[in-house]
N, C-alpha and C positions, 0 to 999 in steps of 0.2 A: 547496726550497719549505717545506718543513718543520721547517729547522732558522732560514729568514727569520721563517715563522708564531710561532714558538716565543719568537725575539728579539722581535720586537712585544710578545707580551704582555706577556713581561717587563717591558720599558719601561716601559707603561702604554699605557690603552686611556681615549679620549675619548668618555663616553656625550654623544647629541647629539640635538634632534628639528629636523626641515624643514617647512616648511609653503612652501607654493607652488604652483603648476599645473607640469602636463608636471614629476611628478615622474618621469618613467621617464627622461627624458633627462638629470636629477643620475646615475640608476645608471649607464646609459650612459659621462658621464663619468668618475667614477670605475673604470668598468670599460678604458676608453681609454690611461687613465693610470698603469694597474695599481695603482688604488689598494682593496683588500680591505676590505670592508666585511662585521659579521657582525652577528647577528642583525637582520635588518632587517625592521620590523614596521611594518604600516601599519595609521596609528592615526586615521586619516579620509580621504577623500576627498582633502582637499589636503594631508595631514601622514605623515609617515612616524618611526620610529623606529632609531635604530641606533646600532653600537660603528664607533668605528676604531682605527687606531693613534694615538699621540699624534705620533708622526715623520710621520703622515701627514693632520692634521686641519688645521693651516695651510694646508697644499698643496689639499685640497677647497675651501679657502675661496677663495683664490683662483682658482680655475678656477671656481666657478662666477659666471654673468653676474650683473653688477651689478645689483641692482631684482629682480630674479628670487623671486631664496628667499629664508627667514630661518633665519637657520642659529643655533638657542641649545645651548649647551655646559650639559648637567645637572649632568654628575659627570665624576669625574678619577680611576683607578685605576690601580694600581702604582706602577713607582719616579716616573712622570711627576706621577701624583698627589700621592707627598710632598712630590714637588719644589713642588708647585703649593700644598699645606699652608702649607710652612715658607718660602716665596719672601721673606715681612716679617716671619715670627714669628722675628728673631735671635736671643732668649736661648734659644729651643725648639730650633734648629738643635746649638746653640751645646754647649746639654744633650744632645743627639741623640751630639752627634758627641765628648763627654768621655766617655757610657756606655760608646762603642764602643771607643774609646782605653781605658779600663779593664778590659772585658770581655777585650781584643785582648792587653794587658799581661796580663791575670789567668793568660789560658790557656797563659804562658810558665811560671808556678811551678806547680810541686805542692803542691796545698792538703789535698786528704784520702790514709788510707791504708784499703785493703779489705785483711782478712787472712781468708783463707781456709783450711781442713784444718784447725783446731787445735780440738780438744776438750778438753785437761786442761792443756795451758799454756793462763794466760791470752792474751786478744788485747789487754788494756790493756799486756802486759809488752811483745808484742810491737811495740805502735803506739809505747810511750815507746822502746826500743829505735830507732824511726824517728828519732824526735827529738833523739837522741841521737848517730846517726850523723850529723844534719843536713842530711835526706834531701828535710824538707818545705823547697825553698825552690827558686831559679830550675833550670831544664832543662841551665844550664850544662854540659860534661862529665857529662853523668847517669851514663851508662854505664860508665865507672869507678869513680862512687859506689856504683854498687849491685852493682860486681864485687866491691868492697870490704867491703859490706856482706854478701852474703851472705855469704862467709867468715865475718866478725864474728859475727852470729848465730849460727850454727853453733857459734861459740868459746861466747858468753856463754851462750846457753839450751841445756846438755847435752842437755835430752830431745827436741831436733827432728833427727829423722836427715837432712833433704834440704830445701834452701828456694829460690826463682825468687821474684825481684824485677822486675818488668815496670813503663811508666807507659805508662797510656792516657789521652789529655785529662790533666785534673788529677788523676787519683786515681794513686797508687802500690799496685800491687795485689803482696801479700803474698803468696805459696801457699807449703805448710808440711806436711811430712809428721810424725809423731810415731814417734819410736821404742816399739818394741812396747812394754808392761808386763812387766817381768822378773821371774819366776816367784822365789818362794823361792829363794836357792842351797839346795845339801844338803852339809852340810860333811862331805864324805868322809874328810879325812884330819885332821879336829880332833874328839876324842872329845863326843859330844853325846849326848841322853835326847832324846827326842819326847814334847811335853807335850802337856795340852790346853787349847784355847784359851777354853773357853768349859764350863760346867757340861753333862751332857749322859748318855745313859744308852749304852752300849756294843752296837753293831748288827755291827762285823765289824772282826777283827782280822787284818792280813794283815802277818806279822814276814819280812822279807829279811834282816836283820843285827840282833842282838842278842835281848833276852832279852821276852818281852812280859809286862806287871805289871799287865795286869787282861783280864778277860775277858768274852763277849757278855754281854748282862742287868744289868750291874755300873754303880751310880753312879760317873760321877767329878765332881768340883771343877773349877774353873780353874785349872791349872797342875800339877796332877797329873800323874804320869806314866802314860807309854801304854806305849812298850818303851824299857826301859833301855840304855845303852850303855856298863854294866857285864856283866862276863861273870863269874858265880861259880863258886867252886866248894867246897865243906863251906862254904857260908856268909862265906865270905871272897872279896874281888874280886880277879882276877887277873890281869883285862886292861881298858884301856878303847878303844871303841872309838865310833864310830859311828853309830849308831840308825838302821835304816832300813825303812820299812813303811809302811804304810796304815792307817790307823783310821777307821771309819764310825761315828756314832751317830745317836741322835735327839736331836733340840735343840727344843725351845717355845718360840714365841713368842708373843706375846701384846697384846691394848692397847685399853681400853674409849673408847666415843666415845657419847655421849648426844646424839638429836635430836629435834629439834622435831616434832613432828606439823601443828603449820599453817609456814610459810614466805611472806617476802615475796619478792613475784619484780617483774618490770617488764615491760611489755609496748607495742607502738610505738600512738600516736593515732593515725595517719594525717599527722601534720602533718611538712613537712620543709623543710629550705634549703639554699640550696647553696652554699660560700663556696670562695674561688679563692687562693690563696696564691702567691706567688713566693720562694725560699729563693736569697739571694744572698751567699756569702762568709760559710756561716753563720748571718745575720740573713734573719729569713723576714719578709715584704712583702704585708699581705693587699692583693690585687688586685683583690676583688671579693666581695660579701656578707659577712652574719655571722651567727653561731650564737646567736640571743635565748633558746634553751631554756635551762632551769634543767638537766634532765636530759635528754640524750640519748645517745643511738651514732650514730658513723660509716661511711659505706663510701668508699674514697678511691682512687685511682690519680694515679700520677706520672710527670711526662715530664722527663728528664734529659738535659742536654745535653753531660756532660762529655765523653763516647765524641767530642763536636766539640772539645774543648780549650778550652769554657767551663763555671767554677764554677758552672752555675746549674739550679734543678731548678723545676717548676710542681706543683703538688698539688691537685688539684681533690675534695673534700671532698661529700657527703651526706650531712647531719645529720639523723637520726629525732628525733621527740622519745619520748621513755621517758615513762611512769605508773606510782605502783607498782601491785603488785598483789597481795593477801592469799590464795595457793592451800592448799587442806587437803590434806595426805599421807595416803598409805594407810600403814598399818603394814608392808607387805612392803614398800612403795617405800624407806619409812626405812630399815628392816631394811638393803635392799639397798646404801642408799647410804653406811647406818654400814660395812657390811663391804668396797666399796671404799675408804674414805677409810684403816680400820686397813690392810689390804693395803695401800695406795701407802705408808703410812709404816714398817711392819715391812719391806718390802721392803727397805728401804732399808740393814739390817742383814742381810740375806739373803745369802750368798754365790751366785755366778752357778751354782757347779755344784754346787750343792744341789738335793734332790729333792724334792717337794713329797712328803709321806706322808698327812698327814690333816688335817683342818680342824671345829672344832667352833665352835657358836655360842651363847651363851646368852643372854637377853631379859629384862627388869625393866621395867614399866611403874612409873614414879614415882608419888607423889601427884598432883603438876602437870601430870600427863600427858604427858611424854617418857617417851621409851625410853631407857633403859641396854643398850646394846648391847655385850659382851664379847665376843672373837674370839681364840679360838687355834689355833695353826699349828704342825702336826708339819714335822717336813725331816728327812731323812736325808743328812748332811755329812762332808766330812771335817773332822776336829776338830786335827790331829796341828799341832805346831809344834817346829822344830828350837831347843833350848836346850845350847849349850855346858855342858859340865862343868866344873868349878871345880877 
């Protein structure tokens, strides 16, 4: 009964109204006949409202007595209804039925690739690698190509330890492990000095193998040595060897940022629109509205269909519109946000296992009324770097 209920809708369902007397004896008949009538609303005395199936709206007509009723047909839903759309519209069919044959073709190629896991290989290297293999194109034999393929990869991009090639719908999805970052070697058995990498003032020396040539409190340079992997003796070198140890220092860094004390910012009118896009093969298809604002922001969500084996995605858009707007900063606000902006850029010369030691800040109100904001940065790092002897 339920898997009958089910197939009807699907079909399509014929909305209809009755007018007549002794409407109870149309339910009767339909009930006779097992013909399922739903929502039935009576909407006068002699008129009544309802759905049926469209398998089963000829069948009412004729079973009810001639002269009796007037039976009019409002509306037409589901497949019954397009049918009943497109019955003279040819070229509309015509169009109906090439999207689908293309849509149907589309979803046999792979059109995009999703690559996943990779942070320091690019994903452009890897997506041209796609193309390369000749990966984006029909489902033919896929899975050969992509046994092949992941080998390949492997070969050309040393730094991926592990790769899975999979295709869902159109997309060919990438997943990519990276091989660790490989630490300094330490050349044990080719004689080297430990220099320093960077200018820096001497916090802890810690010698395993060789001779050490400066000590805590002590400036060095860049490239200066730290412990030699010369071994003397009355001042003449007698072996060479190796350098091996630890060096800590302090390192400064530094980096001034001047800001504004007022700022333009933007903030929403209340006014918004909402426009509906379709992205097909690429080429995106606005569907419905458009954005008239000069300035605005978005908030959007998207329904993708590839997971079915079609290319196609819908994007439904809500455009604010933006004004500007002139706010006054407070001097600690500035303050605060000069000294994040120098931190996210010194950071960036920072080594990871570096220790933060101290932080200083100094202030310059201009003529024009900005701040000069300077920022320095103590760390406690290691400095040491392995250089071969000549």
């Amino acid at each position: 009964m339920l898997i009958s209920s089910v197939k009807h809708r699907m079909l399509g369902q014929v909305h209809f109204t009755v007018s007549g007397l002794t409407l109870e004896k149309l339910l009767n008949i339909a009930c006779q006949h097992d013909i399922p009538l739903y929502q039935v609303e009576r909407t006068a005395y002699t008129g009544i409202r309802a759905k049926v199936s469209a398998l089963h709206y000829k069948k009412l007509q004729r079973l009810l007595p001639e002269g009796h009723y007037k039976m009019i047909r409002q509306a037409v839903t589901g497949t019954a209804g397009l049918t009943f759309i497109l019955r003279k519209r040819y070229a509309l069919l015509v169009g109906l039925l090439l999207c689908i044959a293309v849509l149907l073709t589309g979803s046999q190629r792979i059109w995009m690739v999703s690559v996943q896991g990779a942070s320091t290989v690019s994903t452009q290297l890897i997506e041209d690698e796609m193309q390369k293999y000749q990966l984006l194109t029909w489902k033919n034999d896929i899975d050969s190509k992509l046994e092949a393929a992941e080998k390949s990869l492997l070969k050309d991009i040393p730094e991926l330890s592990w790769v899975s090639l999979s295709v869902r719908g159109v997309v060919l999805h990438v997943y990519v492990k990276e091989k660790p970052a490989e630490t300094e070697s330490v050349p044990r058995d080719t004689p080297a000095d430990i220099i320093a990498t960077k200018d820096a003032v001497i916090e802890q020396v810690t010698v395993l193998q060789g001779t050490a040539a400066v000590k805590k409190g002590q400036t060095v340079a860049k490239g200066q040595t730290l412990i030699s992997g010369q071994l003397v003796f009355s001042d003449v070198p007698y072996r060479y060897i190796s350098a091996q140890g630890v060096v800590k220092a302090k390192v400064w860094y530094y980096d001034t940022v001047v800001e504004e004390l007022t700022m333009q910012t933007t903030e929403r009118t209340g006014r918004s629109c909402f426009v509906r896009t379709m992205n097909f093969l690429g080429k995106e298809i606005v569907l419905e509205g458009k954005n008239t604002f000069s300035k605005s922001e978005f908030e959007e969500y998207s329904t993708t269909m590839t997971s079915l084996g079609l290319p196609l995605e819908v994007t439904n858009r809500t455009y604010y519109e933006l004004r500007s707007k002139t706010v006054t900063v407070s001097e600690e606000d500035a303050i605060a946000e000069a000294e994040r902006k120098i931190l996210d850029k010194i950071q960036q010369d920072i080594p990871d296992d570096a220790v933060f030691n101290d932080r200083q800040t100094t202030v310059e109100k201009q003529d024009d009324g900005k701040l000069k904001v300077t920022m320095y940065v103590e760390t406690i790092e290691k400095i040491g770097f392995y250089k071969e002897l000549q």
